[in-house]
C-alpha positions, -999 to +999 in steps of 0.1 A: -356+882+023-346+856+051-373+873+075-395+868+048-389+832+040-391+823+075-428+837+074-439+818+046-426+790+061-441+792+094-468+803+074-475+769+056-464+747+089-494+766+107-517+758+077-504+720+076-512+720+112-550+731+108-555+717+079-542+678+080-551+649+055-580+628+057-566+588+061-580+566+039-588+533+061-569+503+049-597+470+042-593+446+068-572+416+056-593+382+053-575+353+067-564+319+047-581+291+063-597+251+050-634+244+056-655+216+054-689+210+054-711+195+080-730+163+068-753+137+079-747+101+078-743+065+095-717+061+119-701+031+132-686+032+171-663+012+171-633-002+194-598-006+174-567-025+191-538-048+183-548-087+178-530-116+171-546-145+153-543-185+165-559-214+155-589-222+166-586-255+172-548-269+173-541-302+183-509-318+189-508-356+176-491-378+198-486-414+199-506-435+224-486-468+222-452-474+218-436-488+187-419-482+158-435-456+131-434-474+101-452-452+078-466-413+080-490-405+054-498-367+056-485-338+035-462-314+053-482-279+048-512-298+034-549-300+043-561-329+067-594-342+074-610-353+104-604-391+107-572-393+080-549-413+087-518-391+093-489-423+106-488-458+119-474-478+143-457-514+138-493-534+145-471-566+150-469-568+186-508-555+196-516-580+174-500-610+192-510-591+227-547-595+214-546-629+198-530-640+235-555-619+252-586-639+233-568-675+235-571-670+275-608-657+274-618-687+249-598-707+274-618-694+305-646-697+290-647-731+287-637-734+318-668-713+332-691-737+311-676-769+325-682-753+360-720-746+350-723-782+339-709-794+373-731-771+391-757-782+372-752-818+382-751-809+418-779-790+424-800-817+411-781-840+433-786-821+462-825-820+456-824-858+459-797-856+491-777-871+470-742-852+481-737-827+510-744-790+504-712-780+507-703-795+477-730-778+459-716-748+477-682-750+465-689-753+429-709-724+430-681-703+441-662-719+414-688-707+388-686-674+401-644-674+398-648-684+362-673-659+358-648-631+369-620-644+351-641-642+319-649-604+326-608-597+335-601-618+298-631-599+278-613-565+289-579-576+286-592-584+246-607-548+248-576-532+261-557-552+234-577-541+205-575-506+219-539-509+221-540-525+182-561-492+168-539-471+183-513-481+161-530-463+131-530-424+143-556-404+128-567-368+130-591-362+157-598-327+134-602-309+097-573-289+091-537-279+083-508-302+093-472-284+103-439-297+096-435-333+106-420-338+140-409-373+139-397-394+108-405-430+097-387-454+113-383-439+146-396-457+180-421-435+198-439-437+226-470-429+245-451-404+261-442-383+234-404-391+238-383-400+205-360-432+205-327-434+183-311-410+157-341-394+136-330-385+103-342-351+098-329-322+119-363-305+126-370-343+143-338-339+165-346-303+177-382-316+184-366-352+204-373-343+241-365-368+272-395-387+285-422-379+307-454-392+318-473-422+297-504-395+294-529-399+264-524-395+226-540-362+218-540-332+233-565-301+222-552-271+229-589-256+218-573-226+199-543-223+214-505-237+215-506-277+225-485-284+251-472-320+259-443-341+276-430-350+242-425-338+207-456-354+196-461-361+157-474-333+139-494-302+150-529-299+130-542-264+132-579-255+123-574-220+101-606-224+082-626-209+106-597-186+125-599-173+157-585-136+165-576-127+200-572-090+212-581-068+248-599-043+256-597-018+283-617-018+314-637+010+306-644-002+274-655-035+284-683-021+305-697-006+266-690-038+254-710-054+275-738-027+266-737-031+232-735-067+231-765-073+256-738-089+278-726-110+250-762-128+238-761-108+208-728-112+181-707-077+175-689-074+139-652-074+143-626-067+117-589-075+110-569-054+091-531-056+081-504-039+100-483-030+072-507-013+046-541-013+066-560-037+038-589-057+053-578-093+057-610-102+072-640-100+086-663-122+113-683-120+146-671-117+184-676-154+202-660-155+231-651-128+265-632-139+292-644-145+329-619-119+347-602-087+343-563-090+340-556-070+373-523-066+362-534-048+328-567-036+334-578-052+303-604-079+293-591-106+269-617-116+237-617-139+210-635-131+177-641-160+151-637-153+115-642-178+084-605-170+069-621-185+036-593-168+015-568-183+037-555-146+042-546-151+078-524-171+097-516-187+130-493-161+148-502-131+128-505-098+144-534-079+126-552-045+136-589-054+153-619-031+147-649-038+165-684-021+160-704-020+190-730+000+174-740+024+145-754+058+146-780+063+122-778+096+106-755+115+129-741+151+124-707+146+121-677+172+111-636+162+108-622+161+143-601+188+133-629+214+132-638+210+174-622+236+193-615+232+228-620+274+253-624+282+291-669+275+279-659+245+261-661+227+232-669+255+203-659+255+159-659+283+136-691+282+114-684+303+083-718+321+072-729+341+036-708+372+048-673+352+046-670+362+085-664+327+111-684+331+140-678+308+175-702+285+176-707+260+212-706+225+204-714+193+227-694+162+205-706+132+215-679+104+204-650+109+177-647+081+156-609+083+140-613+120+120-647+119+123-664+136+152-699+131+159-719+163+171-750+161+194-761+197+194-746+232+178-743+224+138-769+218+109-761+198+081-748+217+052-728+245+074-693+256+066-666+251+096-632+256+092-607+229+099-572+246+094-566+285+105-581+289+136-552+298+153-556+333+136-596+334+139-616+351+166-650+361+167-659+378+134-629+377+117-631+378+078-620+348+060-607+338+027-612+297+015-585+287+006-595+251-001-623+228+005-616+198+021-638+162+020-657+162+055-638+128+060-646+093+060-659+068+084-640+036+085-664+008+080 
């Protein structure tokens, strides 16, 4: 019985061995991945960077006599316009200079007529050789001394009046005053320098020693006044502001480009560092002459109209800057350009569900957005997320469609 189990046994191990199971083959598994469809559209290039926005005109108001401030008459904070009176200067002594100054012109002027009269007399005398031409000489250069001691009196009165308007101090510009820098009753002078206790402590910090007798107003044209004293008040032009930002080298040379080497205004906007909203938005003015050598960057100023009064001096903003717009371009998220030993290829995802390597030539990415010169049609399927577990071929599953992105604009 055992010899005969063993047979059977070997029996059916020999017909397992000739006759073995047909394997079913397993389906291939299709791979998870995100796609996104190639579109059409306008594209603005653009250059982004950090900026900072100033003034564009600030001017620091200093006083251009000496005297006691007897009154100020701007708001702290407020609007100013051009030719307001912002503070004034005891008048007192400018005016006693002035009434001196014309008492000794009226006083040399008669003089000078007297000596005309004289000359007058002698010049017909001489024609009848009535007196020696010497005479007639002499009171001819006295004519011409009176005559130059009118001129010194008529600019001594100018000077004097000068002196006199100075005493009311006006702003040279439309704008917004700061916090006052020097209170009423204070002596000032024309260099900037503050005399006796000031009764404010913004005043005190602001007192500096005094330097050079150097004129009244000083235009900073945009940027932070400087002076040998404390001046005033600083009046800042915000309404339009000015935005200043760089720009690499490299990028300067497309700047220059787009902009037709600056005859031809760019659109530059400012955005907000903390939650990206558009502040504002104006036009490129002004490049600067050099390159930093020590950055390798170009410094420019855009100017915007800031009619919300969104932005202020000081602020640090985010700058876009569109050199030019791509009408139409094929463009696909950034995400979907794949970078292999040929170059710059995506996965295009056809009817049969299977993504097939496709060569791409990008031309410019723009934030997610890249901009394809030659290798997709409009309307095509790539896939943005996955890739890592695509090749040539491979069957795919969507999983989800994403938005082909958005240009910033």
């Amino acid at each position: 019985m055992l010899g005969a189990l063993a047979g059977v046994a070997v029996l059916l191990v020999a017909w397992a061995a000739l006759h073995p199971k047909t394997a079913k083959s397993a389906p291939p598994n299709a791979v998870a991945v995100t796609t996104a469809t190639v579109i059409a559209r306008d594209v603005p290039l653009s250059i982004t960077g950090l900026g900072a926005a100033q003034a564009w005109t600030s001017d620091t108001i200093l006083a251009q006599v000496s005297g006691k401030l007897v009154r100020v008459d701007f708001v702290e904070g407020g609007d100013v316009r051009a030719g307001q009176l912002l503070a004034e200067i005891d008048p007192l002594p400018y005016r006693a200079v002035l009434t001196e100054a014309e008492g000794t012109l009226n006083r040399d002027r008669a003089a000078l007529a007297g000596a005309r009269r004289d000359l007058d007399r002698y010049q017909h005398l001489l024609a009848e050789n009535a007196i020696a031409r010497q005479i007639e000489e002499d009171e001819a250069a006295v004519v011409a001394q009176d005559v130059g001691l009118v001129q010194f009196d008529q600019g001594q009165v100018a000077a004097a009046r000068i002196n006199l308007g100075y005493c009311r101090i006006v702003s040279p510009i439309s704008g917004r005053a700061g916090v006052r820098l020097v209170d009423p009753g204070n002596l000032v002078s024309a260099s900037g320098s503050v005399a006796s206790t000031p009764s404010t402590a913004s005043a005190t910090s602001a007192a500096a020693p005094s330097g050079s007798a150097t004129a009244g107003i000083s235009s900073a044209g945009g940027g932070s006044a400087s002076s040998s004293g404390s001046g005033i008040v600083v009046i800042n032009t915000i309404q339009p502001i000015a935005v200043t930002f760089t720009v690499p080298e490299g990028e300067f040379q497309r700047l220059i480009d787009a902009s037709d080497r600056f005859r031809k205004p760019l659109p530059m906007q400012a955005f907000s560092q903390e939650n990206g909203e558009l502040l504002d938005a104006g036009e490129l003015r002004i490049a600067d002459n050099r390159v930093d050598p020590s950055t390798g960057t170009v410094e420019l100023k855009a100017q915007l109209p800031n009619a919300a009064g969104r932005l202020w001096p000081g602020q640090f903003v985010n700058v876009r800057l569109t050199l030019q717009t791509l009408p139409m371009a094929i463009t696909v998220p950034a995400t979907a350009v794949n970078r292999g030993p040929q170059g710059q290829f995506a996965f295009v995802v056809g009817s049969n569900n299977r993504a097939v390597t496709r060569p791409i030539a990008v031309g410019w990415t723009q934030g997610p957005i890249a901009v394809v010169k030659s290798g997709l049609r409009p309307g095509e399927r790539v896939v943005i997320d996955g890739q890592m577990n695509l090749k040539n071929g491979t069957l795919v599953r969507i999983a989800q469609t994403a938005p082909s992105g958005s240009v910033n604009r």
